[in-house]
DSSP file (Angstrom, degrees, kcal/mol; ACC not computed):
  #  RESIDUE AA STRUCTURE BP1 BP2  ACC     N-H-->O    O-->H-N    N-H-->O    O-->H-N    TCO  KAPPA ALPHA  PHI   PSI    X-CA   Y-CA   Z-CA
    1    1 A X              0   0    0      0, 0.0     2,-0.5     0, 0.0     0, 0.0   0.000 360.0 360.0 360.0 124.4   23.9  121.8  -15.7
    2    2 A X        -     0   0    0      1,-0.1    28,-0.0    28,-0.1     0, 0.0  -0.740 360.0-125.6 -99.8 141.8   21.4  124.8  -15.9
    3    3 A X        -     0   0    0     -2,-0.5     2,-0.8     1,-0.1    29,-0.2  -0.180  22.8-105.4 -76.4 178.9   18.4  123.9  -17.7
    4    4 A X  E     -a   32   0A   0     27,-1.9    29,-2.3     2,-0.0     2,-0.5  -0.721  38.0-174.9-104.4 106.8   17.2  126.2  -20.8
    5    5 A X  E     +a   33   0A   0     -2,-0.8     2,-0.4    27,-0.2    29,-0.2  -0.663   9.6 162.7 -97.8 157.4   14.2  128.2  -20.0
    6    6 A X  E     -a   34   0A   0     27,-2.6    29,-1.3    -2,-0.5     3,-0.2  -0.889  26.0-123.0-165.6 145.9   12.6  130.2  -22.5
    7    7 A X        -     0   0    0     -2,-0.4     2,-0.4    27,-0.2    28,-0.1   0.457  64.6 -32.9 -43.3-165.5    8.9  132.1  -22.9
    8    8 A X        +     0   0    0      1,-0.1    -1,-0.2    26,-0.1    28,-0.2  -0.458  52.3 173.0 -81.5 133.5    6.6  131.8  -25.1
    9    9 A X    >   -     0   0    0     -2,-0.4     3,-1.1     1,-0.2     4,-0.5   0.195  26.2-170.6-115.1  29.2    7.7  130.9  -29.1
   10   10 A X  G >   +     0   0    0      1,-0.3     3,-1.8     2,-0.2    -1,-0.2   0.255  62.5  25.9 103.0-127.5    4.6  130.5  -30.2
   11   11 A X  G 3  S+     0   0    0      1,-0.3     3,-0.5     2,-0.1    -1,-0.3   0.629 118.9  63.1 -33.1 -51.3    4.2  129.1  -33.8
   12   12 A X  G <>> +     0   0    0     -3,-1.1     4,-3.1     1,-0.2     5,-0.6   0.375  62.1 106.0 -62.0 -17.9    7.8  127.3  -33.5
   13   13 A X  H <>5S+     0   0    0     -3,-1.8     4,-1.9    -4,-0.5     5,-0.3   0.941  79.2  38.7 -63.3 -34.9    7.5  125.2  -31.1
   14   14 A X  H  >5S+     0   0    0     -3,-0.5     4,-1.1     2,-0.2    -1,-0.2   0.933 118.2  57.3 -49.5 -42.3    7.4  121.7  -32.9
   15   15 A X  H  >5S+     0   0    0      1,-0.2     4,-1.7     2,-0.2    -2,-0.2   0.678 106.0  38.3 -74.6 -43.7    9.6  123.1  -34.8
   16   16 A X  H  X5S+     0   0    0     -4,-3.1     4,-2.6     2,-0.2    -1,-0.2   0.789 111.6  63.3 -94.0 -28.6   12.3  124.1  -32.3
   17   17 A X  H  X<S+     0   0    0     -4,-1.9     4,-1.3    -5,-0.6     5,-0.2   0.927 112.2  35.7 -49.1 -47.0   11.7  120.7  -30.2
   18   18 A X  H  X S+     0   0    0     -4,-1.1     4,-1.4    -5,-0.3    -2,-0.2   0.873 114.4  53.5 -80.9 -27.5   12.7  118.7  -33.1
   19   19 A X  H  X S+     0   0    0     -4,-1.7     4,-2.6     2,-0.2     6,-0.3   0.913 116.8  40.9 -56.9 -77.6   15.3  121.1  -34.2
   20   20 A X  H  <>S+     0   0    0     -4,-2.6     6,-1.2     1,-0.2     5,-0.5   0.586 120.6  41.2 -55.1 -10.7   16.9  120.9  -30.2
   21   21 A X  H ><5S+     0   0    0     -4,-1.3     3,-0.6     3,-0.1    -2,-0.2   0.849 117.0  44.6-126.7 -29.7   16.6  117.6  -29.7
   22   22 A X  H 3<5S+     0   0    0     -4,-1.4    -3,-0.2    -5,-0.2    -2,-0.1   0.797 118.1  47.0  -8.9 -59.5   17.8  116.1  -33.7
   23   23 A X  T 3<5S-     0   0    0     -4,-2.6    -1,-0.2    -5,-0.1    -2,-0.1   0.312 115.4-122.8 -97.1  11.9   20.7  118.4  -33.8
   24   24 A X  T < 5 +     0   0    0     -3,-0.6    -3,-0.1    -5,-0.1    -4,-0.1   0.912  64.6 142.5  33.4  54.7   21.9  117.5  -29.9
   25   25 A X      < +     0   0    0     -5,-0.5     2,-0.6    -6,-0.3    -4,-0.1   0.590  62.3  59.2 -83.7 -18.8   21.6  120.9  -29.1
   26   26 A X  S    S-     0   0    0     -6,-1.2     2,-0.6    -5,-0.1     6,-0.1  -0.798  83.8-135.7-104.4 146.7   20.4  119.4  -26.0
   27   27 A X    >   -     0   0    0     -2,-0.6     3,-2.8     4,-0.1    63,-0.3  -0.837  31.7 -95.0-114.7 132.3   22.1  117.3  -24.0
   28   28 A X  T 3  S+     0   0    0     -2,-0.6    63,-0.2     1,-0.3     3,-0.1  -0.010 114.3  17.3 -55.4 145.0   20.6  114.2  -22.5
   29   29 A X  T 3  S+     0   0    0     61,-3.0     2,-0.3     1,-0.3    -1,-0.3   0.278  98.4 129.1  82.0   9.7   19.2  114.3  -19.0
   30   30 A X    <   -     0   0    0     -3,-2.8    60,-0.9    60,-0.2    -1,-0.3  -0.717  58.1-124.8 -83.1 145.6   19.4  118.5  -19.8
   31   31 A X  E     - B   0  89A   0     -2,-0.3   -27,-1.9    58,-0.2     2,-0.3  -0.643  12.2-153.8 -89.3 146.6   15.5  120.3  -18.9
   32   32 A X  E     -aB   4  88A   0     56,-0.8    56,-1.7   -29,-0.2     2,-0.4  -0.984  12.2-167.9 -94.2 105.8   13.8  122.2  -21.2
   33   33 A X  E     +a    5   0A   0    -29,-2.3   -27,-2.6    -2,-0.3     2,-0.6  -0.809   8.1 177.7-110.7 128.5   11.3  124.9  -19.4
   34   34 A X  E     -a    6   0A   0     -2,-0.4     2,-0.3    52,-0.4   -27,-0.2  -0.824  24.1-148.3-132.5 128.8    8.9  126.5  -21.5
   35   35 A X        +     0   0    0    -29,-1.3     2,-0.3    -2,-0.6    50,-0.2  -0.633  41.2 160.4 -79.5 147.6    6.5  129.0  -20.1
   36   36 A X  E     -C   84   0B   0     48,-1.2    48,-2.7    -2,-0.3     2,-0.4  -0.971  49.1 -96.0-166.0 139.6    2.8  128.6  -22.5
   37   37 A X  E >   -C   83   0B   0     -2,-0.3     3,-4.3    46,-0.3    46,-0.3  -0.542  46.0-114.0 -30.9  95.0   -0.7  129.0  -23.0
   38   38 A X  T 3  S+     0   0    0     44,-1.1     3,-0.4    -2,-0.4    45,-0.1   0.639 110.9  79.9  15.8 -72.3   -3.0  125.4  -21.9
   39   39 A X  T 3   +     0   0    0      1,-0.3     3,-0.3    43,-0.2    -1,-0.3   0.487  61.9  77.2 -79.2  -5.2   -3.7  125.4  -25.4
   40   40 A X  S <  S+     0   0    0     -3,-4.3    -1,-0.3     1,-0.2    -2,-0.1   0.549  87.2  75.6 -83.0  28.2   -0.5  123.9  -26.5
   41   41 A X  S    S+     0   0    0     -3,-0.4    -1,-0.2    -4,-0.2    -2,-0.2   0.919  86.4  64.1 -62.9 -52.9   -2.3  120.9  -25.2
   42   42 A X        +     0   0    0     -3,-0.3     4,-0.1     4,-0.1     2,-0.1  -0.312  65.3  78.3 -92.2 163.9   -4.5  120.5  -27.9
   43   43 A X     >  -     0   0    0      2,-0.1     4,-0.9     3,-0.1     5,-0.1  -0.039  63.7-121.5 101.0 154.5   -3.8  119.7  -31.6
   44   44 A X  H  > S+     0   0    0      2,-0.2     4,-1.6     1,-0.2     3,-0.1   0.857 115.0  56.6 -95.4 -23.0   -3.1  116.8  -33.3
   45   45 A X  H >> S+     0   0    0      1,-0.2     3,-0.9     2,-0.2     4,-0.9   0.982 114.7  48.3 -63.0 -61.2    0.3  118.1  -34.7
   46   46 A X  H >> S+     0   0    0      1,-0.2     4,-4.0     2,-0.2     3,-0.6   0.865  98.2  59.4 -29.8 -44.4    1.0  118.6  -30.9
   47   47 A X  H 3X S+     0   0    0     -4,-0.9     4,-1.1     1,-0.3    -2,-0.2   0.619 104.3  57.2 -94.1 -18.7    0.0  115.5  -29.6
   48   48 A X  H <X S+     0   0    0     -4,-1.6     4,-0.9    -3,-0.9    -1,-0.3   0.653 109.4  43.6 -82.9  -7.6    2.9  114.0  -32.1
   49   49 A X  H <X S+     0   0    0     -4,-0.9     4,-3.9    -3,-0.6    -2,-0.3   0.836 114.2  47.9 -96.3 -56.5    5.5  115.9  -30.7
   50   50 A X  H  < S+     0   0    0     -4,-4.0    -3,-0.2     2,-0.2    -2,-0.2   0.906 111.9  49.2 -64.6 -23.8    4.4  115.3  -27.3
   51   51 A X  H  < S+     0   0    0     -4,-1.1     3,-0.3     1,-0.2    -1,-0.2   0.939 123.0  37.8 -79.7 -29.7    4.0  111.3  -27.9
   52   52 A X  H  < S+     0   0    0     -4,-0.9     2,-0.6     1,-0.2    -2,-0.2   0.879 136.1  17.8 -76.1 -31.0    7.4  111.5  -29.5
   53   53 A X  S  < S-     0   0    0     -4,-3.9     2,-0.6    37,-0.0    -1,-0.2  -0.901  87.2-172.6-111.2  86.8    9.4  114.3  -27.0
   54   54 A X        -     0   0    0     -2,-0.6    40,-0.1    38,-0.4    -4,-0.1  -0.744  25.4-119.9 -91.3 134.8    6.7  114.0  -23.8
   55   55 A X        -     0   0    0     -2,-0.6    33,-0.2    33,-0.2     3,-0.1  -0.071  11.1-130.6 -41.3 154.3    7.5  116.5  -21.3
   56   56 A X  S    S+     0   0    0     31,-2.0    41,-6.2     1,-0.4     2,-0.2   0.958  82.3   3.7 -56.3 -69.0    8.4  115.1  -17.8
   57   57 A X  E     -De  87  97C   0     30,-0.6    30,-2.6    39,-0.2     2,-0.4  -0.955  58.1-149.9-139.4 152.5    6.0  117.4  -15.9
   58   58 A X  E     -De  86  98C   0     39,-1.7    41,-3.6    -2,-0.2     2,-0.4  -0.952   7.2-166.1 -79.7 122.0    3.3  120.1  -16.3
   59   59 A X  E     - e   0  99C   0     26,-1.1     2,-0.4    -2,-0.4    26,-0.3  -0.902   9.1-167.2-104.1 151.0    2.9  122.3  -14.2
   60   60 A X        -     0   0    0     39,-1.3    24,-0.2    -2,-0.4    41,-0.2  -0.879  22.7-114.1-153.6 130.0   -0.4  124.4  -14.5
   61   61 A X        -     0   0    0     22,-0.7    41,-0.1    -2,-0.4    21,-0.1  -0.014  11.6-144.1 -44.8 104.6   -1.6  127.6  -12.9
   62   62 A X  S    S+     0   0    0     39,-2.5     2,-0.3    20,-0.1    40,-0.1   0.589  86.0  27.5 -55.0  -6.6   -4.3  127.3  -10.8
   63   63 A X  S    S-     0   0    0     20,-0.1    20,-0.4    18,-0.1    -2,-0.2  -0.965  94.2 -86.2-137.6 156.9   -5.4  130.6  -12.1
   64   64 A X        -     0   0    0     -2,-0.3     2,-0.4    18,-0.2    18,-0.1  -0.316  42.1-147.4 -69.8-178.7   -5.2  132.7  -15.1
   65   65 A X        -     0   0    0     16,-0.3    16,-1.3    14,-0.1     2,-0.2  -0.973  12.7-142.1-122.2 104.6   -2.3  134.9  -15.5
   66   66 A X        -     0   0    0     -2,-0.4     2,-0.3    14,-0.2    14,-0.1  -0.740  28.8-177.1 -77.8 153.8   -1.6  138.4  -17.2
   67   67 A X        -     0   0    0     12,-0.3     2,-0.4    -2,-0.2    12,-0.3  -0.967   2.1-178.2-135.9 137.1    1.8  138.1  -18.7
   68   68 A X    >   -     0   0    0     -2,-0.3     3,-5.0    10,-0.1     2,-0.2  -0.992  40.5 -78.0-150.2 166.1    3.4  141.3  -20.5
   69   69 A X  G >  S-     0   0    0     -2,-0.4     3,-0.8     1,-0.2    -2,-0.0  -0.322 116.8 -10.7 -54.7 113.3    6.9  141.9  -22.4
   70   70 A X  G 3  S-     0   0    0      1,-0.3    -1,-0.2    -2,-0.2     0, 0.0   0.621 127.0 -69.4 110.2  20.7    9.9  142.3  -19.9
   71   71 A X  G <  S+     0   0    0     -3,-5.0     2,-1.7     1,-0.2    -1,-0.3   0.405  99.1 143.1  78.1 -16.7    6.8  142.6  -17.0
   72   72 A X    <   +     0   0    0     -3,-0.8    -1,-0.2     1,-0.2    -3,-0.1  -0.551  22.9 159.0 -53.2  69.1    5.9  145.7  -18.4
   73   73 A X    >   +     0   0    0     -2,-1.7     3,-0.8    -5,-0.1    -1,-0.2   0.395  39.5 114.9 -87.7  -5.4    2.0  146.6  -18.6
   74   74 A X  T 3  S+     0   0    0      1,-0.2     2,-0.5     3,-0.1     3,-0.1  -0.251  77.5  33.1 -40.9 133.8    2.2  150.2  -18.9
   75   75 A X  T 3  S+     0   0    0      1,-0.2    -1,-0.2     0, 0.0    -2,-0.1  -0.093 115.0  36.2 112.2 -50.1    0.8  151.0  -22.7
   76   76 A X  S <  S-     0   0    0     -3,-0.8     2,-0.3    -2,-0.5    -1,-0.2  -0.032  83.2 -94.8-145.7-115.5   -2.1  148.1  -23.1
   77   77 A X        -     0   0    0     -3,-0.1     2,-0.2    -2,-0.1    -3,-0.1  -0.868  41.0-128.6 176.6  88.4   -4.5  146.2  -21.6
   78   78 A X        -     0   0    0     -2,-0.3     2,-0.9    -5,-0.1   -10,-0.1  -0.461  16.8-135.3 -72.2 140.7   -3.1  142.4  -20.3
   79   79 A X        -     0   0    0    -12,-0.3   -12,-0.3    -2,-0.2   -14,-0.1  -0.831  23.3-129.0-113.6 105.6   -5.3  139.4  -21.6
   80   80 A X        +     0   0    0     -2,-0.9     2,-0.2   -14,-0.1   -14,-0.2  -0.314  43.1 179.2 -48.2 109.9   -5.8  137.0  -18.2
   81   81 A X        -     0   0    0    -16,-1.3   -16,-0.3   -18,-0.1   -43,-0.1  -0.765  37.7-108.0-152.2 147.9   -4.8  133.7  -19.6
   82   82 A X        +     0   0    0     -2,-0.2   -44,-1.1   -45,-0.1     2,-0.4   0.182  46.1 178.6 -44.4 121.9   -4.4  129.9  -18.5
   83   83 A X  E     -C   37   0B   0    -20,-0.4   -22,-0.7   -46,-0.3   -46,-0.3  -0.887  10.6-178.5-125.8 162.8   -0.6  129.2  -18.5
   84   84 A X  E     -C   36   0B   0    -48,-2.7   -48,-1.2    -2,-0.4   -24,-0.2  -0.950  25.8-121.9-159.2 144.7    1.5  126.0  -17.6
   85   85 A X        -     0   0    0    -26,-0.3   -26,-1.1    -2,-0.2     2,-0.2  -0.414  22.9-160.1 -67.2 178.1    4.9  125.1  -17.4
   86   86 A X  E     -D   58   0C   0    -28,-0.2   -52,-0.4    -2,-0.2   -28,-0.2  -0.587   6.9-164.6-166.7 109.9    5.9  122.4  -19.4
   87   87 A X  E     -D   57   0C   0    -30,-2.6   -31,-2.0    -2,-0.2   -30,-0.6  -0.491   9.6-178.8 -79.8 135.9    9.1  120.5  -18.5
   88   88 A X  E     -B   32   0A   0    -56,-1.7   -56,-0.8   -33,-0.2     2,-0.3  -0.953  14.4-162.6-131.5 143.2   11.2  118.1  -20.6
   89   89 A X  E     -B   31   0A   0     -2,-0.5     2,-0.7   -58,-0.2   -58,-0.2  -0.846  38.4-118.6-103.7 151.8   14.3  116.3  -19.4
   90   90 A X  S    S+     0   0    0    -60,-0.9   -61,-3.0   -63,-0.3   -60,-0.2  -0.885 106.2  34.7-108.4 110.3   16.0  115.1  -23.0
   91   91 A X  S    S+     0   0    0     -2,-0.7     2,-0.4     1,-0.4    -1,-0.2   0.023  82.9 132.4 125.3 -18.1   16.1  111.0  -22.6
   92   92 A X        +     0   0    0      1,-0.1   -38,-0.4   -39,-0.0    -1,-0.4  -0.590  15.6 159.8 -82.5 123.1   12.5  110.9  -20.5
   93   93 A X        +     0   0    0     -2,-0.4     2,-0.1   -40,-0.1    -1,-0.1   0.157  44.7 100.6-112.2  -8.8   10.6  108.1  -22.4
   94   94 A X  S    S-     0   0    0      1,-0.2    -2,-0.0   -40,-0.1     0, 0.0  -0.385  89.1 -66.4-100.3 140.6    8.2  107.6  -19.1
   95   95 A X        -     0   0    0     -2,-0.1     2,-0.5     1,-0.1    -1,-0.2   0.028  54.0-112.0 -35.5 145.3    4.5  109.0  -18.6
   96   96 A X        -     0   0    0    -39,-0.0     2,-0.3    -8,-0.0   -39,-0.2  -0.703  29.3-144.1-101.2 124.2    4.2  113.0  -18.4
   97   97 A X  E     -e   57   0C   0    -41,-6.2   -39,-1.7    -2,-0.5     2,-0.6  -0.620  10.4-161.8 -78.6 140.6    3.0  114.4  -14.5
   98   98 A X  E     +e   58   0C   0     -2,-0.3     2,-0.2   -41,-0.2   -39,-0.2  -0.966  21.6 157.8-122.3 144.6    0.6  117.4  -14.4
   99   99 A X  E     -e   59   0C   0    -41,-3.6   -39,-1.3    -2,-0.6     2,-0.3  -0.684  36.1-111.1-138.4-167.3    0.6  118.9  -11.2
  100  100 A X        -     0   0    0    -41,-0.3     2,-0.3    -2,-0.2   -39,-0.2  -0.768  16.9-154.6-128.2 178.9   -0.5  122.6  -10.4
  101  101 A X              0   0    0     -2,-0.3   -39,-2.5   -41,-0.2     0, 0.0  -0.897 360.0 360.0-136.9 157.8    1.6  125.7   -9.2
  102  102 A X              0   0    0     -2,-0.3   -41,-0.1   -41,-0.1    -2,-0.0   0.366 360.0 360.0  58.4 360.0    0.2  129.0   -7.0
């Protein structure tokens, strides 16, 4: 079963957690990888999604990152910032690991 990666969705993401995991568009024990900013740590609107969905593991980048559309940087100017994965297996009810990557 390959899991479902996807970038960043910004604004949607509560939205599309509850949405994938409600409509059993996920399938239990299936990952969800989403590459993100740190900051979707914080907020309290977050912090309900994660106590209800918690990711498995975090992973988070020992450094910042520039990240540009399709790897392309040609054109603008990339803005260096903190990134993490953040993994959810559909059914994990268990404390969330953070570890680091690179």
């Amino acid at each position: 079963m390959l899991p479902l990666i996807i970038n960043e969705i910004m604004k949607s993401l509560n939205g599309f957690m509850i949405f994938s995991y409600s409509k059993n568009i996920i399938e239990p024990g299936r990952k969800v990888c989403l590459f993100l900013p740190i900051r979707y740590l914080e907020g309290k609107a977050r912090r309900k999604l994660f106590d209800r969905y918690p990711p498995k593991i975090i992973y988070v980048s020992t450094g910042k990152l520039g990240c540009a559309k399709n790897g392309d940087f040609s054109g603008y100017y990339p803005r260096a910032v903190a990134f993490a994965w953040f993994v959810w297996v559909k059914g994990h009810k268990g404390r969330t690991t953070l570890t680091w990557f690179n």
